[in-house]
FIROGU-935385 format. One record per residue: residue in one letter; x, y negated, z negated of N, C-alpha, C, O in turn. Coordinates in steps of 0.02 Angstrom, whole numbers, plus 50000, padded with zeros to 5 digits. Layout:
AXYZXYZXYZXYZ
...
This chain:
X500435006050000500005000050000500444993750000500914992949960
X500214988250061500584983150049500524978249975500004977649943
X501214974749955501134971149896500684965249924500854962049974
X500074964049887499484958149907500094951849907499934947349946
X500604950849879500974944949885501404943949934501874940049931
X501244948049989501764949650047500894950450116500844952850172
X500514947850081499944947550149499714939550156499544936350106
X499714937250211499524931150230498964929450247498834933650290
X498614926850244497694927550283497724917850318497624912250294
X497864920250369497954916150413497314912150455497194914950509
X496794904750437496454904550471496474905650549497024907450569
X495984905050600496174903550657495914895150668495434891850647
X496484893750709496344886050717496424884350799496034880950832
X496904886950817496834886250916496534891550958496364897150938
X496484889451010496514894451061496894900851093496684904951134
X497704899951049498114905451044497804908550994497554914151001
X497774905150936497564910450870496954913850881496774918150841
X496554912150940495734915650965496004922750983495844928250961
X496414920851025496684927551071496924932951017496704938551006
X497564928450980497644933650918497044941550884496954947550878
X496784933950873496304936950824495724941250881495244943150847
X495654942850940495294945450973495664953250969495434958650952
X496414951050994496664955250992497314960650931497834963950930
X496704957550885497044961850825496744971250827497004975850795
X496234971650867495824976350886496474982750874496544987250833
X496924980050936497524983250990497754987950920497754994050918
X497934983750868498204985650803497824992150766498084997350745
X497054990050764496894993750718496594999750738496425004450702
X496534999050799496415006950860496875010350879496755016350884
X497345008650892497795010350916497785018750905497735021150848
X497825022250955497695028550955497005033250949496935039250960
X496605028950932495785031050951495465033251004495035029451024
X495535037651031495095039051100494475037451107494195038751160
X494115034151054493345032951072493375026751057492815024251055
X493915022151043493905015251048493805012551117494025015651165
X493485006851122493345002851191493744995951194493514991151164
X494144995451218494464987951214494004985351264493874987051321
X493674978051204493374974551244493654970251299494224970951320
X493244965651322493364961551381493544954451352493054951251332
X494104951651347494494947751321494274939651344494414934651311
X493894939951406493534934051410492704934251383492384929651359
X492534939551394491764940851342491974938151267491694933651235
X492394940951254492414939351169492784934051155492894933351095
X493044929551196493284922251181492844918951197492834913151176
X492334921251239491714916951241491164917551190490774912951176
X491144923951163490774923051100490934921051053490504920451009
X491694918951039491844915950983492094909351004492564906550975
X491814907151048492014900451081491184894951020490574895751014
X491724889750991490854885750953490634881451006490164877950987
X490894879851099490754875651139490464879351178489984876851208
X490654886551193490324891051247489574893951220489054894051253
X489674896351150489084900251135488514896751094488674895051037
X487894895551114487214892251108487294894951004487204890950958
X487424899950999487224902050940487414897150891487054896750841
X488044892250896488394887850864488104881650841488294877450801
X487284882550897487104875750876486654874850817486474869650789
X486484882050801486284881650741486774885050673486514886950621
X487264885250683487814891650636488434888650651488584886050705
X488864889150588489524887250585490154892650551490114895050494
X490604893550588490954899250573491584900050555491874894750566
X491964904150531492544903350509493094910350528492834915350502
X493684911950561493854916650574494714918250561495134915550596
X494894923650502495584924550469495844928050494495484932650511
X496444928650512496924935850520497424937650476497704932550455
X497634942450454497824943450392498664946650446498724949650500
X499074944350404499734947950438500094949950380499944948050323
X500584954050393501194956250339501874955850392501924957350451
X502254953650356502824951250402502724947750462503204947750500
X502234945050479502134941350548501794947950582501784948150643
X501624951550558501374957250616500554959350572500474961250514
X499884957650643499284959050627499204964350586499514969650593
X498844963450546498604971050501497804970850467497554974550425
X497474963950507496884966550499496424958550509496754953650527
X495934958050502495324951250523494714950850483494574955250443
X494354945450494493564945050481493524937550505493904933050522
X492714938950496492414930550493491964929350463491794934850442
X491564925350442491184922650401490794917450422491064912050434
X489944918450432489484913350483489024910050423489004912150366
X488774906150441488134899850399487794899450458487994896650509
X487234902350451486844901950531486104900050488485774903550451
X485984892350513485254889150459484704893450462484374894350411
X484514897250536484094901050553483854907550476483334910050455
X484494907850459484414913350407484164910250362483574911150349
X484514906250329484294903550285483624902750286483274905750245
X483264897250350482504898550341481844903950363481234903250362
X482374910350387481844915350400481854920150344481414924350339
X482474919650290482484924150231482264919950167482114922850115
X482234911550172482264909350106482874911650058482764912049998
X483434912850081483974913450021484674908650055484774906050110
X484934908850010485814906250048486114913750055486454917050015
X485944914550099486264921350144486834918250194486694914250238
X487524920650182487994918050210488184927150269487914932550259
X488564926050310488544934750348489494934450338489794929650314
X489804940850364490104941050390490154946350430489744950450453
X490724945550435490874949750524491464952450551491944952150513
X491574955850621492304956050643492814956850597493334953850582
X492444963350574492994964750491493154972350526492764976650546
X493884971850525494494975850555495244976850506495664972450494
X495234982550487495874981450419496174989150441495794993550461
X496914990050435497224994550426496864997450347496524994750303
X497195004850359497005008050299497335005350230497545009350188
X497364999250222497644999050148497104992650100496904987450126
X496994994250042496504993149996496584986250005496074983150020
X497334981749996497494977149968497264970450029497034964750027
X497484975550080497404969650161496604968750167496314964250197
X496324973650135495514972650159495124966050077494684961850072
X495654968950033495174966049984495414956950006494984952649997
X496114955050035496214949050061495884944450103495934938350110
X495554948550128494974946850199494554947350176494234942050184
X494234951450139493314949850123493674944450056493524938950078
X493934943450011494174938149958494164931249993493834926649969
X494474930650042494344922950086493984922650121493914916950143
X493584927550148492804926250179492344923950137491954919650158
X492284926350063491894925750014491984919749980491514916949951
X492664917049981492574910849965492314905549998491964900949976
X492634906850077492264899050119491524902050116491274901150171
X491174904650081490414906750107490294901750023489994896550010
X490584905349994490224903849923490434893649912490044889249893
X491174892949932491014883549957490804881749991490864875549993
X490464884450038489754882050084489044881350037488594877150045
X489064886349990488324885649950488154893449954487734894449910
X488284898449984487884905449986487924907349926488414905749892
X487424911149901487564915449845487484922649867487094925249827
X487664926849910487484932949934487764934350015487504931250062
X488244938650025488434939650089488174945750113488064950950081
X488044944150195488044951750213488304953050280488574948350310
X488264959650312488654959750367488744966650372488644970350324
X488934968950430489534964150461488884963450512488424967550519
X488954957350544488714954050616489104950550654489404945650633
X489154952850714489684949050755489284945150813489384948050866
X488924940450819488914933550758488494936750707488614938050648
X487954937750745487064938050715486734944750720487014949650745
X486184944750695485914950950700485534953850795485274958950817
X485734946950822485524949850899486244949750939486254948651000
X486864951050898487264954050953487504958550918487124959150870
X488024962950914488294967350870488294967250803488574962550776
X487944973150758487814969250706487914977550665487864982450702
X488034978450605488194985250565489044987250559489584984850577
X488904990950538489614995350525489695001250544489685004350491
X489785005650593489735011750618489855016750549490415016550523
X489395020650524489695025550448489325030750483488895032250442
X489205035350549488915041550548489105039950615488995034350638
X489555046950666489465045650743490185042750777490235039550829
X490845045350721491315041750764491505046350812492095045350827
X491215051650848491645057450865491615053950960492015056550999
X491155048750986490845045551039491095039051035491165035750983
X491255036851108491225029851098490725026151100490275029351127
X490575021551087490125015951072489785013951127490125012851178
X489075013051130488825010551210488815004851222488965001451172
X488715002451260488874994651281488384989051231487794990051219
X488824982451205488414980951162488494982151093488294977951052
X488804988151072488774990551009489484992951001489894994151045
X489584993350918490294992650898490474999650873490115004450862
X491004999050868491385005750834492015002350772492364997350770
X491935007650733492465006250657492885011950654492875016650693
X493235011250608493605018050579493435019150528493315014750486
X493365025150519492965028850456493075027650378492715029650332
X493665023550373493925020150306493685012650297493785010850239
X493365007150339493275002450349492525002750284492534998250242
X491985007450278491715008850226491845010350184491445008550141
X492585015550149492685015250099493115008250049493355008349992
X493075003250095493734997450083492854992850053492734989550002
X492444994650108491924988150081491364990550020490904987449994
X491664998150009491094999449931491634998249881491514995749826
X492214999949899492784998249865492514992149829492284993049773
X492534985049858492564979349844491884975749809491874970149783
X491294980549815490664979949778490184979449820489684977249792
X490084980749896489844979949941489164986949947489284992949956
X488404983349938487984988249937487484991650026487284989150078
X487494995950006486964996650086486384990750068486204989450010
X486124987350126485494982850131485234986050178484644984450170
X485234990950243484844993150277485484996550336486054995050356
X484835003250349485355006350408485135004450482484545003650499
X485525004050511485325003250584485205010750635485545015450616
X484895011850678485145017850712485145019550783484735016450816
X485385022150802485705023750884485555031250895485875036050876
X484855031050939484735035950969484935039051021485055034551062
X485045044251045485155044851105484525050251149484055052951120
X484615050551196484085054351240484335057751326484575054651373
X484165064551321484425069251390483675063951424483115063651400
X483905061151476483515058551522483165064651578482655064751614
X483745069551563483405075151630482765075551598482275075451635
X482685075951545482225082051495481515078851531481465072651529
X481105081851554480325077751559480015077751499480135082051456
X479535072251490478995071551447478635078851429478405082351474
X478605080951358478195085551349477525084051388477535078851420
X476845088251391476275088451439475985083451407475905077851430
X475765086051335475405083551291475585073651287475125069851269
X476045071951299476355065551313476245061251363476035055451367
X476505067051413476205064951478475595061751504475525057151545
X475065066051463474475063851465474205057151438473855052651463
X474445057951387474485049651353474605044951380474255039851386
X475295046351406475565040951471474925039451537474655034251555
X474875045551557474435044851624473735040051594473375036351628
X473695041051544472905036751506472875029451522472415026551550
X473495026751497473545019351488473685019951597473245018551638
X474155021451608474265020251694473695020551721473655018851780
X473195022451692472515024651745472005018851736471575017751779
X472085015151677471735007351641471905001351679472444998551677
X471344999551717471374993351782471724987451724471854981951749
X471884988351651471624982651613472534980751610472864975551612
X472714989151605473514987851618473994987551674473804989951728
X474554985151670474984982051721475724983451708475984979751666
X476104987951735476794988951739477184987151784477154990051838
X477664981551774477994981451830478594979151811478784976751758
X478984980451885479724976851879479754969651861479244966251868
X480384966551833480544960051846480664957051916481044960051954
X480384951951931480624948752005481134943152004481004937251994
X481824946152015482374942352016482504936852052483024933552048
X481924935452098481844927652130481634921852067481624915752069
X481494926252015481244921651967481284924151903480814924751863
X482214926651889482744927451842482644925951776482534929651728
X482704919051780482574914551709481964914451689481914915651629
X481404913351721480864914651711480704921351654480574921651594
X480784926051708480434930151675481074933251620480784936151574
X481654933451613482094932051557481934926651501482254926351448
X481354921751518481094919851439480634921751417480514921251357
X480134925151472479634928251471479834935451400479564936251346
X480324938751428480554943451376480724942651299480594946051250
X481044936851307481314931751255480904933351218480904938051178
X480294927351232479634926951212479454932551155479494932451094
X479184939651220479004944951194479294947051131478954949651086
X480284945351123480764949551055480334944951023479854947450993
X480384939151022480254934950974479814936750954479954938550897
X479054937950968478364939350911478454944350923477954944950959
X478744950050926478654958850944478994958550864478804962350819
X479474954050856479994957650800480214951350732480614951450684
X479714946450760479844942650703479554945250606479714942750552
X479234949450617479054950650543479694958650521479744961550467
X479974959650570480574963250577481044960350523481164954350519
X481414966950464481964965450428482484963850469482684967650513
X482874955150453483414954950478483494948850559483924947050599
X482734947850543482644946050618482674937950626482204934650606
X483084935750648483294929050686483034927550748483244931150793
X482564922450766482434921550847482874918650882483194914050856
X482984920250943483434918050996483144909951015482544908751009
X483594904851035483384901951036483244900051146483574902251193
X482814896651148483044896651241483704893751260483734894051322
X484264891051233484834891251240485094898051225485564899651262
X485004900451202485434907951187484974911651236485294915051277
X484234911951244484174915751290484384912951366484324917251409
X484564907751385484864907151454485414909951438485484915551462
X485794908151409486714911051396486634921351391487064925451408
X485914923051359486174931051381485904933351435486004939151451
X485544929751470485064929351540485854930151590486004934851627
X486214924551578486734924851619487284928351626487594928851679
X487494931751554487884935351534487804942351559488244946551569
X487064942951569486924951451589486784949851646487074954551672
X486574946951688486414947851759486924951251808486784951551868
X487264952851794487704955451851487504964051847487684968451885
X487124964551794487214971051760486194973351773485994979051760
X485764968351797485174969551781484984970651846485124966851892
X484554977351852484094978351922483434976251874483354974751815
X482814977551960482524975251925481834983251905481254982551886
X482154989051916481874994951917481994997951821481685001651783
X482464994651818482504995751732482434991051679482614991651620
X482124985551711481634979551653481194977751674481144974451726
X480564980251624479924981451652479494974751604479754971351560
X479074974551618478534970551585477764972051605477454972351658
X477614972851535476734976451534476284970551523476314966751474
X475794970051585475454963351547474624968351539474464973451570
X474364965951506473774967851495473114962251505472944957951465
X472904963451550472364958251581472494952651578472254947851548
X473204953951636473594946151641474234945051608474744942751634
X474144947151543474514943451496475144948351468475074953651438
X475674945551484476164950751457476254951451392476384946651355
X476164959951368476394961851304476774963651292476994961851238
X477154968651332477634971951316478314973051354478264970751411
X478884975551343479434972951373480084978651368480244980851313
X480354980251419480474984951396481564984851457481614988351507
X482014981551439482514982151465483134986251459483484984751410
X483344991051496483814994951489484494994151559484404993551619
X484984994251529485664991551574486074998751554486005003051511
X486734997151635486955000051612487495003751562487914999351548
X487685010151526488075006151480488955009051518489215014551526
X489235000351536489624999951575490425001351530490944999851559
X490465003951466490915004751436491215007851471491735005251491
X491055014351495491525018651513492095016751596492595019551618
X491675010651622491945007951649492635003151631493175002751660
X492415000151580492634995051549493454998951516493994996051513
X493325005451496493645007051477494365009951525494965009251515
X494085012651568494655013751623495035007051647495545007851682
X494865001951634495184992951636495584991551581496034987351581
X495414995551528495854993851451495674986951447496084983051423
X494974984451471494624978251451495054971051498495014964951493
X495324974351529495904968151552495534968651616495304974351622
X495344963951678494834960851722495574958851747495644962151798
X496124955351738496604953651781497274957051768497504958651713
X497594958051835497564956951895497014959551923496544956051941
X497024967751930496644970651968495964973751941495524976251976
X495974973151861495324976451824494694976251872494384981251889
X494524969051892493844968651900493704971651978493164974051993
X494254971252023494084976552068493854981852068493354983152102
X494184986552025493964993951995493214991551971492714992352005
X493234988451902492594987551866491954986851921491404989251907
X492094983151989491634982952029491524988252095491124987252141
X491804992052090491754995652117491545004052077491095007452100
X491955006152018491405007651988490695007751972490375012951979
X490365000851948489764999751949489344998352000488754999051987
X489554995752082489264995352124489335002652208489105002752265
X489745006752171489805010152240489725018052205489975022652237
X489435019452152488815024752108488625021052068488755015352049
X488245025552053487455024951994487915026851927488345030951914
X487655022751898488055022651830487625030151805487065030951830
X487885035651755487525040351732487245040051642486875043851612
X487615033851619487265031351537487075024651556487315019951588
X486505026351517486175018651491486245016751436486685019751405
X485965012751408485695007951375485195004651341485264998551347
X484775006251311484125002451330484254994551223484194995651162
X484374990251253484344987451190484064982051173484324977851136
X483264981451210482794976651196482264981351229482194983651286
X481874981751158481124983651182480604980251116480714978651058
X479934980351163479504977251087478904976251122478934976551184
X478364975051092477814974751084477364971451058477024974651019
X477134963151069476754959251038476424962750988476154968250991
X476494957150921476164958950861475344959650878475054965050869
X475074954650899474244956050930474214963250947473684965850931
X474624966850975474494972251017474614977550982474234982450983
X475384977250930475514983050902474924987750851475064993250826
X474464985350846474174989950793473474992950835473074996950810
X473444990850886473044993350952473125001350954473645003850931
X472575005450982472825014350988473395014251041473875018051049
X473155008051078473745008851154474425007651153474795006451201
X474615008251079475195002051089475815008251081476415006951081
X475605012951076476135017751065476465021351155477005022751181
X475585021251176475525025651244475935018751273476465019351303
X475615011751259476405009151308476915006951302477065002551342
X477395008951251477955008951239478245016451271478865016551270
X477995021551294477995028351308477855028451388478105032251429
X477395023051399477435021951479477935018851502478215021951548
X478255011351481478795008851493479385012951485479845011951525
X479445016951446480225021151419480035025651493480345024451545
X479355031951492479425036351544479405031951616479825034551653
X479155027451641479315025351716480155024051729480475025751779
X480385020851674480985018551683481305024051681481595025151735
X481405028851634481645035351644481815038851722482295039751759
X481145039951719481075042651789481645038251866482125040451899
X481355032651868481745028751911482575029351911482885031351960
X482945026951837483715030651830483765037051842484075037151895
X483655042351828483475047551855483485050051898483645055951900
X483335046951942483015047952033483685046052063483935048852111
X484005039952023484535037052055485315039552035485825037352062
X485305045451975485635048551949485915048051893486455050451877
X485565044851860485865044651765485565052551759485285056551796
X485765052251693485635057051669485685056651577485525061551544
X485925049951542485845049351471485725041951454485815036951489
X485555042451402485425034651375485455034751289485435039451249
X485515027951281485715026951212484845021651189484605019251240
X484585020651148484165016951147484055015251049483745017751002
X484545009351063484955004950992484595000350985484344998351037
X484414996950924484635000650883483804999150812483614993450802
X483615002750791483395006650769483135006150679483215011150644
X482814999550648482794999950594482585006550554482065009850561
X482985007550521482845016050474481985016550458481615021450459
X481865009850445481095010950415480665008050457480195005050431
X480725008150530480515007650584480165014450591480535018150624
X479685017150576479355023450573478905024750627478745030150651
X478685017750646478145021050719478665020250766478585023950814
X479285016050770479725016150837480095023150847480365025050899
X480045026750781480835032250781480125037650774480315043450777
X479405037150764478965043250818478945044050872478895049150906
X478975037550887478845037750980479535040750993479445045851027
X480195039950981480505040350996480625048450986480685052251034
X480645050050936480815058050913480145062350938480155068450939
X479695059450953479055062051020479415064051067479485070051082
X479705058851097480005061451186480545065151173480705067451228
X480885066851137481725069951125482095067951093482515071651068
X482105060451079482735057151040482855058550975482505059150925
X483645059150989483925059950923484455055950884484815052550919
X484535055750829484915051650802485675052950799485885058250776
X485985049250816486775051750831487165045250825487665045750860
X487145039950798487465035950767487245030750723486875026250744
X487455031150653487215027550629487405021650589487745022950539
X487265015150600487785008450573487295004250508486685004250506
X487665001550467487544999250405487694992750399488204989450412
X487054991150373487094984950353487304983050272486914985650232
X487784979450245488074977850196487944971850152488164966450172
X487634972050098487544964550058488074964849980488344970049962
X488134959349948488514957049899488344952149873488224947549911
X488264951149807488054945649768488614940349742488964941949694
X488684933549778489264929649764489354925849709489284919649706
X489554930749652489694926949585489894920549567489954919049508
């Protein structure tokens, strides 16, 4: 174990120290086969406070911890007002918490996260969220044997024992299903499905990418009252939803984001991408020189064979309807079918509040099973 008087916790303050600290990853994977090195301009843009919309309501703070001048581990620490007024508490988060295996480097990093939270005013941290609870958000503790699908993070299996170590309680699990896309709908299902498809009253269809943004707030919309009485739940704001409107488009057909309107009116919403890690990963996340050639040609000259699916929901008006199950089950089976046809063959569909009980029937209805599972972490700031 390093001597704590021989570890530095280094804010970040430039644009070199961004990179640093992006790429302290390199350090703490190093030798992981199911690690994904991310995309080095994705994640300077999410931690950019001029690039990313999220900033305009949240203010953040981000350390790297070294021993001898050489990385050995990170975090950050957010004030995002949104929380504050959708929980009523001084809920401070943190995040992008990455530590070699030693007690002393981790207790250094959550110790100076905890303080700029607690001289901000929080009395209670939680995390990890990298920022918020709508982009990467948990701690991987069930499921390292896979890499991570696009979107979603991966840890090392000691990164939980460093944060109960330090007094850090579960606040809620997250979960990551997965699903054999070959598999068809049991009959009995099927039928259900065919019920609502056969109702003049309902309406399934693709997105029309002549009118992108549009119907990308249209969805917005939908997370927003589908999931606002949801533990944990922050609304996007239409600045953040243009910024992930734009962020995913290179990545969105319009055969796998559907929208259900029901006599007119859209209820339900249902988007799945692909999950381009495994692409990403043959790049070692690096796009230059030649990464993004490959990366595009990969994704555009076959059919990707994993998905994704990590926005779905269902207006509150609607959810307690008999129908509201059959169309969350119609949107999942059309879309199914369509990847399918075009040659997937698996999907991930993240992520999954534990006490989400009618989402994880529907879901464990058609096949899905649970195969990774990430944690959410709180602490009371003395």
């Amino acid at each position: 174990m390093i001597d704590h008087m021989e570890i530095e916790v280094r804010e970040v303050q430039t644009k070199k120290d961004l990179k640093r600290f992006v790429r302290v990853s390199d350090h703490i994977f190093s030798g992981d086969p199911h690690w994904v090195r991310p995309l080095m301009a994705e994640r300077l843009a999410l931690l950019d406070r001029e690039k990313n919309p999220y900033f305009r309501h949240a203010h953040a703070a981000y350390w790297i911890a070294c021993h001898k001048g050489r990385p050995v581990g990170r975090i950050s620490a957010q004030i995002d007002r949104f929380v504050y007024e959708t929980t009523g508490r001084q809920l401070g988060h943190f995040g992008l918490f990455e530590t070699i295996d030693d007690a002393n480097v981790a207790q250094a990093l959550l110790n100076r996260a905890e303080e700029w939270l607690r001289e901000n005013g929080c009395t209670h941290v939680q995390g990890p969220y990298n920022l918020s609870s709508n982009g990467e958000c948990g701690l991987l503790v069930d499921g390292f044997h896979t890499p991570p699908a696009l979107m979603m993070g991966h840890a090392r299996p000691y990164f939980q024992d460093h944060l109960e170590a330090k007094g850090y309680e579960k606040a809620k699990d997250l979960l990551a299903y997965e699903l054999d896309l070959k598999k068809p709908l049991p009959p009995r299902l099927e039928r259900f499905v065919n019920m609502v498809d056969r109702n003049d009253d309902y309406h399934l269809r693709e997105i029309d990418m002549s009118r992108y943004d549009e119907e990308l707030r249209t969805i917005i919309d939908i997370f927003n009252d589908a999931w606002s009485e949801n533990w944990g739940f922050v609304p996007l704001t239409t600045e953040e939803a243009a910024y992930l409107a734009k962020e995913i488009k290179p990545i969105v057909s319009p055969h796998r984001v559907r929208i259900c309107e029901v006599k007119g009116k859209p209820m339900g919403m249902f988007v799945t991408l692909p999950d381009i890690n495994a692409s990403i990963r043959s790049i070692n996340g690096n796009l230059l020189p030649f990464g993004w050639l490959r990366l595009i040609r990969q994704l555009f000259l076959s059919y990707p064979k994993r998905m994704r699916t990590p926005l779905m929901g269902v207006r509150k008006e609607f959810q307690k309807s008999r129908y509201s199950a059959a169309m969350s089950m119609m949107m999942i089976e059309h879309t199914r079918r369509e990847v399918v046809r075009r040659g997937a063959d698996w999907s991930e569909l993240s992520w999954i509040l534990e006490d989400n009980f009618g989402m994880r029937k529907i879901l464990e209805e058609i096949g899905c099973n649970v195969y990774k599972t990430y944690r959410i972490y709180e602490k009371a700031l003395a």
